[in-house]
N, C-alpha and C positions, 0 to 999 in steps of 0.2 A: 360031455362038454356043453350042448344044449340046455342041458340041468344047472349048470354053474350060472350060464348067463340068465337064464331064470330067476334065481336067487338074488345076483346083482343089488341090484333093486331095493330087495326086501331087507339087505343086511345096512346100507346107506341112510335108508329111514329110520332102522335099530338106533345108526348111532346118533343122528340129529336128534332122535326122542332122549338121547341118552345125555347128551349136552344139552340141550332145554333142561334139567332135572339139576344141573350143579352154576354153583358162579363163576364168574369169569369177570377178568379186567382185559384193556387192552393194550397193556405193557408192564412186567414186572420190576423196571430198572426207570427210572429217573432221575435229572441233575436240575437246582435250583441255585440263587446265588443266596450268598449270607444276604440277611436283611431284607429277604424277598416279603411281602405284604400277604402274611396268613390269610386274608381274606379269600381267595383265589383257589377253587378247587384244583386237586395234581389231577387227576384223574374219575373215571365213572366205572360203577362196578354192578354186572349185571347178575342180578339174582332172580331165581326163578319162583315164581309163584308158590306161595304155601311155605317161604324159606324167611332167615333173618341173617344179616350179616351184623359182625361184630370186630370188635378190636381183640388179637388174642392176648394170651401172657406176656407173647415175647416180642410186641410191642415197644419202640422207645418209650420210656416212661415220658407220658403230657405231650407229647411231641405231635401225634394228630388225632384226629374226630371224624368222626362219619354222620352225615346231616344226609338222609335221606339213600339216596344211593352212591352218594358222592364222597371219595376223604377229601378233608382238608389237613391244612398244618396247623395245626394248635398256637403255636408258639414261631416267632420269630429267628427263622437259622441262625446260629452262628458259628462260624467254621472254627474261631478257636476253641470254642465248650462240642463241637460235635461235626465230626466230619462226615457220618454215612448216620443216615436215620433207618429206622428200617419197621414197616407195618406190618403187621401180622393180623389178615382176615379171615373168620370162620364162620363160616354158612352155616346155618344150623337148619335143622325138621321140628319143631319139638326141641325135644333136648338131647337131638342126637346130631353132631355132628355129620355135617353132610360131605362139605369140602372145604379146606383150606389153603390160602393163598397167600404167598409172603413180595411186600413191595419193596425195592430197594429205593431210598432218597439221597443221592449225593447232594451234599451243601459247597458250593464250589468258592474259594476264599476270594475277598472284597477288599483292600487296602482302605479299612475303616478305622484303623488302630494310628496313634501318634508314636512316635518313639519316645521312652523315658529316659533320662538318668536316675540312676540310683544315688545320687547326689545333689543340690543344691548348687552349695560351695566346697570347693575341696582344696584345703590349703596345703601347701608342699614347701619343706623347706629343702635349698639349693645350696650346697658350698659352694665360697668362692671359686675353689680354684678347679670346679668342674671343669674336665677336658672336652674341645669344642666337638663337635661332632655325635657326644653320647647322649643317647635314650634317658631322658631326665624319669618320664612318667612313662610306664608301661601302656601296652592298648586294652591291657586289661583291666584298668583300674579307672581307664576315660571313657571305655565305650557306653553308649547308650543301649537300651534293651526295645525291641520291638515284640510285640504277639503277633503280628502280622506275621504267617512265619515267610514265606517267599520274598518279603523288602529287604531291597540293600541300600544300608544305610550311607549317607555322603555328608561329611564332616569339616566345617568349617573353622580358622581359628581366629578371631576378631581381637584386635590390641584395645584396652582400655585404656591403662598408664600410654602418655604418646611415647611413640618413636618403641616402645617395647618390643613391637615387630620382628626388630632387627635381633634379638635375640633369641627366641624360639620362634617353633614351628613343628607339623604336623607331618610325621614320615610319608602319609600319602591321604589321600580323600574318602578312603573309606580303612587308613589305618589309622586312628587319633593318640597311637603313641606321639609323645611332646619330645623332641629334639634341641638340643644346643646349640644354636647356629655362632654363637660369637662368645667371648670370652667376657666373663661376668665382671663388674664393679661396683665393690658395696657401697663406697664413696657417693658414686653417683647416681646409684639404681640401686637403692634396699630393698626394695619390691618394686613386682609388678606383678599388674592385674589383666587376663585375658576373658574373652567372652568365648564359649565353645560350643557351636551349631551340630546339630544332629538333625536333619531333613533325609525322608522315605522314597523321596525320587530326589532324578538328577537333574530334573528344573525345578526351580521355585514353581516357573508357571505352570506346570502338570497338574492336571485337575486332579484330587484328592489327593493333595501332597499333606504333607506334618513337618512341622519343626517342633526340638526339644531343643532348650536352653540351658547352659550350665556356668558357674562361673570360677574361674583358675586364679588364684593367688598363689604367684610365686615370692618366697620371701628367701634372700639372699644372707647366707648365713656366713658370718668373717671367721678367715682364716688368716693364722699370721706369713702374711706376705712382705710386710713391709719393716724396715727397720725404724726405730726414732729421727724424727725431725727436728732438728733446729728453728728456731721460729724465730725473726718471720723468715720462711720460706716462699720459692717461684714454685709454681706444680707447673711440671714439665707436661704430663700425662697421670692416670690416676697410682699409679707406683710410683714417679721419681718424681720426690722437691727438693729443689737446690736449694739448701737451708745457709742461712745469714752466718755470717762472719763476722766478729764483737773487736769494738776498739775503745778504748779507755786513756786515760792519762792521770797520774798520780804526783807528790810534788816530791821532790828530793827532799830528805833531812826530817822528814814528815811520815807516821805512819797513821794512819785513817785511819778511825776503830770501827764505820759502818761501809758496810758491801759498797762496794766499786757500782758507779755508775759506767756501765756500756753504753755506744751505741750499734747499732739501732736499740738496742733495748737488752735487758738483764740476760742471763744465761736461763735458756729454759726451750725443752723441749718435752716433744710428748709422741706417743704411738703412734706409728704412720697408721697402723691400722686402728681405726677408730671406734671398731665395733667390740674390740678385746682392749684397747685402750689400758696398757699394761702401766704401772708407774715405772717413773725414770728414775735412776742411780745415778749420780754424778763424778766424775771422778781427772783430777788434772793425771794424765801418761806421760808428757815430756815439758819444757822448757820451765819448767819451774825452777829457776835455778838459787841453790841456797836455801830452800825452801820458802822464797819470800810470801809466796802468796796461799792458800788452801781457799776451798770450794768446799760447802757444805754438801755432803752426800744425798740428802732428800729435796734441796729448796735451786741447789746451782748458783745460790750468792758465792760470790768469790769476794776476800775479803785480806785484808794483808797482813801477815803477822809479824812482820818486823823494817823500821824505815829501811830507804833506799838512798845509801851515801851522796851516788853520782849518776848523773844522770844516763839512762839505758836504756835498751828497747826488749823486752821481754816477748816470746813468743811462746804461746801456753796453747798446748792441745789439750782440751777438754773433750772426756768420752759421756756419751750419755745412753746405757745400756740399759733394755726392760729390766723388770725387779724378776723374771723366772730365767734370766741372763737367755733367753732364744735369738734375740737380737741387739745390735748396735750400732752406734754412729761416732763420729768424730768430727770434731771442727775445730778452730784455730781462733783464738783471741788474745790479740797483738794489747800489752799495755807500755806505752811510753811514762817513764820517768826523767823528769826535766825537773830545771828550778823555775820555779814559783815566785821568786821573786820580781815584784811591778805586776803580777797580772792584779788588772782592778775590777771590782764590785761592776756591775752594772746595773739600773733601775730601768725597768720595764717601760716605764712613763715617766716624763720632763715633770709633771706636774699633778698628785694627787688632790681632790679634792671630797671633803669630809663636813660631817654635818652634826652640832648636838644641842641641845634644848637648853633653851635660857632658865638659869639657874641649879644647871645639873653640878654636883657634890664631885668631888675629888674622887678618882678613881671610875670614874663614867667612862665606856669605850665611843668611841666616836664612832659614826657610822656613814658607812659609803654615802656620798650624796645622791649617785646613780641608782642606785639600790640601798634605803634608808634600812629596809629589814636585817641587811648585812654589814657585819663592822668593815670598819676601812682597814687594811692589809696592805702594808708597806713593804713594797720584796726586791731584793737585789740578788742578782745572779754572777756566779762569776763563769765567763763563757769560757774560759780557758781550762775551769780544772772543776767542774759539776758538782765532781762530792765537798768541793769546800764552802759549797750554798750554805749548808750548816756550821759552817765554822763565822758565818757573819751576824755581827751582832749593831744594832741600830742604837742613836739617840738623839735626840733636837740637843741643835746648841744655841738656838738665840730668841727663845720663848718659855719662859717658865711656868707658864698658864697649860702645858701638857708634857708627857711623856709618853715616851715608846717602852711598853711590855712586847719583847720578842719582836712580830710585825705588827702586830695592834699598836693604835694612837688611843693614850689615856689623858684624860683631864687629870692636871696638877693641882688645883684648885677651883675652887667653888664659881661659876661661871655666872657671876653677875652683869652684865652689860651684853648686849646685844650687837651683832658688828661681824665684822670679818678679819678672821687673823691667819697672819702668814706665820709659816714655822719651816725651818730649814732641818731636815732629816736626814743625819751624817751614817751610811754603812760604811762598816769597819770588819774587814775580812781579820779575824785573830790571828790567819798561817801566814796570809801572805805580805800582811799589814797594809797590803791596798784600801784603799778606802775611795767614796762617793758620796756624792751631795743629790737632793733633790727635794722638792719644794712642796708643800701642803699647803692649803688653802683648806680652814676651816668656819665655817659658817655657824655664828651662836645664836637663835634664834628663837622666839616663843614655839613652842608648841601648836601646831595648830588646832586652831577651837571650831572654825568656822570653815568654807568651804577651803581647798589646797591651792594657796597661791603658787605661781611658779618663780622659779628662780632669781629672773631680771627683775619681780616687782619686790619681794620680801627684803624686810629690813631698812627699808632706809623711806622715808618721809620727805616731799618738799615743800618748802612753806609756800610756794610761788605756781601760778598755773603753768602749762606748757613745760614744767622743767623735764628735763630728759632725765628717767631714773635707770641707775645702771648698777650692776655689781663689777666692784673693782675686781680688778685684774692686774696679773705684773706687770709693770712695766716694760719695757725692754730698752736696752742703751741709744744714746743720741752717737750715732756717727757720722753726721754731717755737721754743716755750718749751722749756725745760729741763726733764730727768727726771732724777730720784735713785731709784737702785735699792741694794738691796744683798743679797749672795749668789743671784741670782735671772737670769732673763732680762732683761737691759737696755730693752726696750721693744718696740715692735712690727715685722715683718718689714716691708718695704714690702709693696705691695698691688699685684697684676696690673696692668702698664698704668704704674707711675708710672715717671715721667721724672727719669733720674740723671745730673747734670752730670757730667762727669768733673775733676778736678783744674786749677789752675789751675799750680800748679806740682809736676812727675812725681816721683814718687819711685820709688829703683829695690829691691826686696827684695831678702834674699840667704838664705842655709841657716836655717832653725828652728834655733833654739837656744831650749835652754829654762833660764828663769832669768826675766829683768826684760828689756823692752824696750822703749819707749818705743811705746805702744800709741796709737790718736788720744785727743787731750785732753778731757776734761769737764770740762764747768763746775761750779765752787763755787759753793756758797751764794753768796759774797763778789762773785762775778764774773768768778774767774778760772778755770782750768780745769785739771784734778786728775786722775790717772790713778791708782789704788790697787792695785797688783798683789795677791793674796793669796797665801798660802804655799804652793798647791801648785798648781806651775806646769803648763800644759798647753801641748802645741810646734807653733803653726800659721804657715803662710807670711802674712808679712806683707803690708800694702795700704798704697796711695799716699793722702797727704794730700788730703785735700780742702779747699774753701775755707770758710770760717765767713760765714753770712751773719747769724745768730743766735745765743743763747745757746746755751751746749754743752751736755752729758748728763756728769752722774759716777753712776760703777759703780762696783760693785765684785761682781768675777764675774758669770756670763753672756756670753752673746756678745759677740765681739770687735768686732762694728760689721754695719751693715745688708749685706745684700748682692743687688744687685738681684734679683728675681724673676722669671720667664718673663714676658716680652714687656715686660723694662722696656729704655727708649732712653737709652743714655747718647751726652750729646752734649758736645764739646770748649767751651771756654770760648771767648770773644771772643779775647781773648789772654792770654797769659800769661808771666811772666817767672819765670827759672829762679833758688832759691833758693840763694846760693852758701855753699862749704862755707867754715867757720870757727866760728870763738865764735857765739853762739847771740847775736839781739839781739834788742830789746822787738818783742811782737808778730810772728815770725817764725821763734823755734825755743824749743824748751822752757828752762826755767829749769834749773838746779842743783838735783838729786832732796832733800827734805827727808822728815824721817823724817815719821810720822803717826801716833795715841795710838792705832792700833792693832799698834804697830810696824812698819809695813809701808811698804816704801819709797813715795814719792809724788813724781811731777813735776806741776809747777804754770809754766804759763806765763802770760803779762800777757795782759791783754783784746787783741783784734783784729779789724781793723777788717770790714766786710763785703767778700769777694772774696780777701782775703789769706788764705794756709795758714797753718795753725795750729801743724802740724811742719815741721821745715824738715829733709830728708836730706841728706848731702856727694852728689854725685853719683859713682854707683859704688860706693857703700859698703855690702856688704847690712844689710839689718835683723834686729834679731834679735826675736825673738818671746820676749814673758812674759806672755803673760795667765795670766787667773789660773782655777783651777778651781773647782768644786763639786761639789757629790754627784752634780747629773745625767751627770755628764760633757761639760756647754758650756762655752765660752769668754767670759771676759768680754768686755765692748767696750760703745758708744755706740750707742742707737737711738734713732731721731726716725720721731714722728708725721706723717702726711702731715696734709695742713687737715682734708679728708673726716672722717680716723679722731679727729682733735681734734672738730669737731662734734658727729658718732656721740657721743663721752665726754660733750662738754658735755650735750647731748641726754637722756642717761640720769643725769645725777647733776643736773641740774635735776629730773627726773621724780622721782626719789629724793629729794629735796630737798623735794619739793610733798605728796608721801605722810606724810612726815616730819611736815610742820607740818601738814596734816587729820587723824594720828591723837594729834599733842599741842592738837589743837583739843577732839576729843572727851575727853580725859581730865581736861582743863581744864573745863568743862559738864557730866560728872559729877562732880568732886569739888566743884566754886565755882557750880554753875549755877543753886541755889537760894538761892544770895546775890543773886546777880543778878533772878531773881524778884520778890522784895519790895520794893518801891519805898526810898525813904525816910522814915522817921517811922514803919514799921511792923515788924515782929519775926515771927520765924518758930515758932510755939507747935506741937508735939507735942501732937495728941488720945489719941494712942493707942498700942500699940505697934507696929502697922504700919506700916509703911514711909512708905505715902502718907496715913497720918492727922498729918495737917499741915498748916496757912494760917495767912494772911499774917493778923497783928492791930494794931491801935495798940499804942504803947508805951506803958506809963504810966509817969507822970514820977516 
């Protein structure tokens, strides 16, 4: 035993001499993170004298190096290319191996990676009538992909189209299957666009967080849900429109040959669903009785095929079913048959007015004066029965200087003379033999060469400074008392607002000429009606007769006659008949000019009746213009009082009238009023000589 602990000693030194002789590190296992900075020795490797250390075979390839007695990492970790590294050290003598040492490197993973989609855009199409609740897009087909392998990913779903929110959505935050939350409308959402987040933590603000971004187009694909509509239609909601209901009127004894005017409008319907937009069939199922009426099967004109004796009310269910027959509808179009008889024409406007170039040839279209680029269109409606618009046929009856083709106004002749001419335009319903009048005003005038005059100045010339230059206009009837003027303004302008008939029968103007013209008539004292040119003539375009419904106005000088004022309505007469040219007869054209005791020529025509013209023009014939002047520089002519401005006058010369007789009240009660004082039987005796010394005394006898 003594022996053993002798030895002790000597075997202790054996092995320290035996470990000096080989290398050694001082750990075989270590962990780094990805991305750790290769600079940075792992560890120190001690080799003994007379030895070399080296890198073995089974080494990671490139992965470290040995600088001295130290390894380092070659290469930057990355735990998705390599999770365990592993070195391998061999000591060597020479060239013999001494010892070998194997080092393990754990790379431990670093959330360095973003999350991808495998997609961009990913477009998907949805039918309609997906049921709410289902898995539109799988979570297989929206997930994002991470290398990170430990990140769990959190998934966002961002509405781009607005409000689209409310119909999808995301089963959970880390599932991005897409969900049906509400029931789809192609109508009014053909698409929509989402935005879809994929983030590596579950805050934005987590340091080394990732977003991927992706983008969802959902496009809504139509299924046939809906049947045809009627148009026009209410939309209840995106399925139900309450579609219109058709009402018409036809004329007894009369069968139309063009499609029925409805209202609100024709027969016509179309695919409620608008993305398959089927064509319509048309077809009448009940009230057609007799067969009176058919419907074209592709267009929905309903059209009649044989008159209606007596008057009835038809009630017609019209179906309007797709062309692959999956759906349809039905509605009800009521058509009344009645007589026709009286219903009249109606024109749009009292009063058109038309424009054409001095010296245009026979057959020249007259053109709007509002719009010269457009011809003027003369249109009469009949409001009682639509479709017999086309059965009315137009033409002037009291100017032969034009004509009506259809609604156009044509020149009849070669248009010499410059001037303004009235034309009376008679529509003539052919069904119902209603007929209507209404008035043109055509203006003949040069051409313009030079800058565009406007309206009030063109045409007409005054020889006199300050004259007031005007375009005639109709007149409108005298239905008050008579005014006598002389040298003066003729009476009053009309007043904002008043309403001016137009002529019962047209007369058509021609060139100013200045001299005597047969100006409109005033009444004489006597009762007839007197026109007084004076001697210095003034040259304005002449105006259309109008009807007398009351006593006339005589002038002499002042304006030529009223002419309506802003905002006044002139409107066509009931009817009227056109006054023909020849000798001149009672109550219908002027008399034979007699001289007057002021020398000055004067025409006088016979009283007339109410409604009848007072002048009577040849048609086509212009007029010539002679009023008369004065100092102001107006024209003479005939003005009447509206009722109002008769009132207003009555008004003020009654009040004048009442002043009048209170201030010959008082003059009368100063000079007589102390006669009246003293009764009778007594006498007014002077005390004094003041004024008021004075009372009342007996008389003595």
């Amino acid at each position: 035993m003594g022996t053993w602990v002798l030895l002790l000693p000597l075997l202790f030194a054996a092995e320290a001499q035996a470990q000096a002789q080989v290398c050694s590190v001082d750990k075989t296992s270590l962990t780094v993170k990805e991305n750790t900075n290769p600079g940075e020795p792992l560890l120190d490797i001690y080799v003994p004298q007379g030895q070399q250390v080296t890198l073995g075979p089974s080494s990671t390839l490139f992965a470290f190096r040995i600088q001295g007695n130290q390894l380092f990492l070659n290469v930057t970790p990355d735990y998705e290319a390599n999770t365990m590294l592993l070195a391998h050290l061999e000591c060597r003598s020479g060239d013999s191996v001494v010892t070998q040492l194997r080092v393990f490197v754990s790379v431990l993973d670093v959330n360095d990676n973003p999350p991808r989609f495998p997609y961009e855009t990913k477009l998907w199409e949805v039918p309609e009538d997906t049921r709410v609740n289902t898995t539109v897009i799988s979570e297989t087909e929206l997930e994002a992909q991470d290398q990170d392998k430990d990140d769990v990913l959190f998934y966002t779903l961002q509405e781009v189209t607005l409000g689209a929110s409310s119909f999808f959505s995301l089963v959970g935050a880390n599932r991005p299957a897409l969900r049906l939350d509400q029931s789809l409308d192609l109508e009014r959402w053909p698409n929509m666009t989402f935005r879809l987040l994929a983030r590596d933590t579950q805050e934005e603000t987590t340091e080394l967080s990732h977003t991927a971004t992706a983008t969802l187009v959902l496009e809504v694909q139509p299924v046939d849900l809906r049947p045809p509509w009627f148009l026009p239609c209410s939309y209840s909601d995106g399925f139900v429109c309450i579609h219109a209901q058709y009402h018409g009127a036809v004329p007894t004894g009369h069968r139309l040959p063009a499609p029925l005017i409805l209202h609100p409008g024709p027969v016509y319907a179309v695919d409620g669903d608008q993305g398959i937009n089927q064509p319509i069939k048309y077809s009448i199922i009940s009230g057609n009785e007799d067969s009176t009426f058919s419907i074209s099967v592709d267009s929905g004109n309903l059209t009649m095929t044989k008159s209606i004796p007596n008057a009835k009310t038809f009630l017609l269910v019209v179906k309007g079913e797709q062309a692959d027959n999956a759906r349809y509808s039905v509605t009800q179009v009521t058509v009344e048959a009645r007589n026709a008889s009286g219903s009249m024409p109606h024109f749009t406007q009292s009063l058109y007015r038309g424009t054409a170039g001095l010296g245009s040839g026979a057959g020249v279209v007259v053109k709007d004066a509002a719009d010269p680029s457009q011809p003027l269109r003369i249109r009469a409606q009949d409001p009682e029965f639509p479709d017999l618009n086309s059965a009315i046929t137009y033409r002037i009856t009291n100017n032969s200087n034009f004509r009506m083709d259809g609604e156009a106004v044509l020149t009849a002749t070669s248009q010499e003379h410059a001037g303004v001419f009235y034309a009376e335009v008679e529509a003539n319903n052919t069904v119902t033999s209603g007929t209507a009048t209404t008035v043109v005003e055509i203006q003949i005038q040069p051409s313009p060469t030079g800058p565009p005059t406007s309206p009030e100045t063109a045409g007409t010339t005054r020889p006199s400074s300050g004259t007031t230059l005007e375009v005639p206009r109709p007149p409108e009837p005298s239905q008050g008392s008579s005014t006598t003027s002389s040298g003066g303004d003729t009476g009053l302008q009309p007043s904002p607002g008043t309403t001016l008939t137009s002529p019962a029968s047209s007369m058509p103007s021609g060139p100013p000429s200045v001299g005597t013209s047969p100006s409109p008539p005033a009444a004489s004292p006597s009762g007839g009606s007197a026109t007084r040119p004076s001697s210095s003539p003034t040259s304005e375009a002449p105006q259309p007769p109008e009807p007398s419904q009351g006593s006339s106005t005589t002038s002499s000088g002042g304006d030529t006659g009223p002419h309506p004022s802003s905002g006044t309505t002139l409107r066509p007469p009931a009817s009227s008949t056109p006054a023909p040219a020849g000798p001149p007869s009672v109550g219908t054209s002027p008399s034979p000019t007699t001289a007057s005791a002021s020398g000055a020529s004067a025409q006088t025509s016979t009283p007339m009746s109410p409604g009848s013209s007072r002048n009577t023009w040849t048609p086509g014939t212009p007029e010539t213009d002679g009023t008369e002047g004065r100092p102001d520089g107006g024209q003479a002519g005939d003005r009447r009082f509206s009722e109002a401005e008769m009132a207003v006058l009555g008004g003020v010369l009654g009040a004048l009238l009442l002043l009048a007789l209170i201030a010959l009240a008082v003059l009368v009660y100063k000079n007589y009023g102390h006669r009246l004082t003293c009764g009778s039987g007594r006498a007014l005796v002077r005390l004094g000589v003041g004024a008021g010394a004075a009372r009342c005394r007996p008389r003595r006898e």
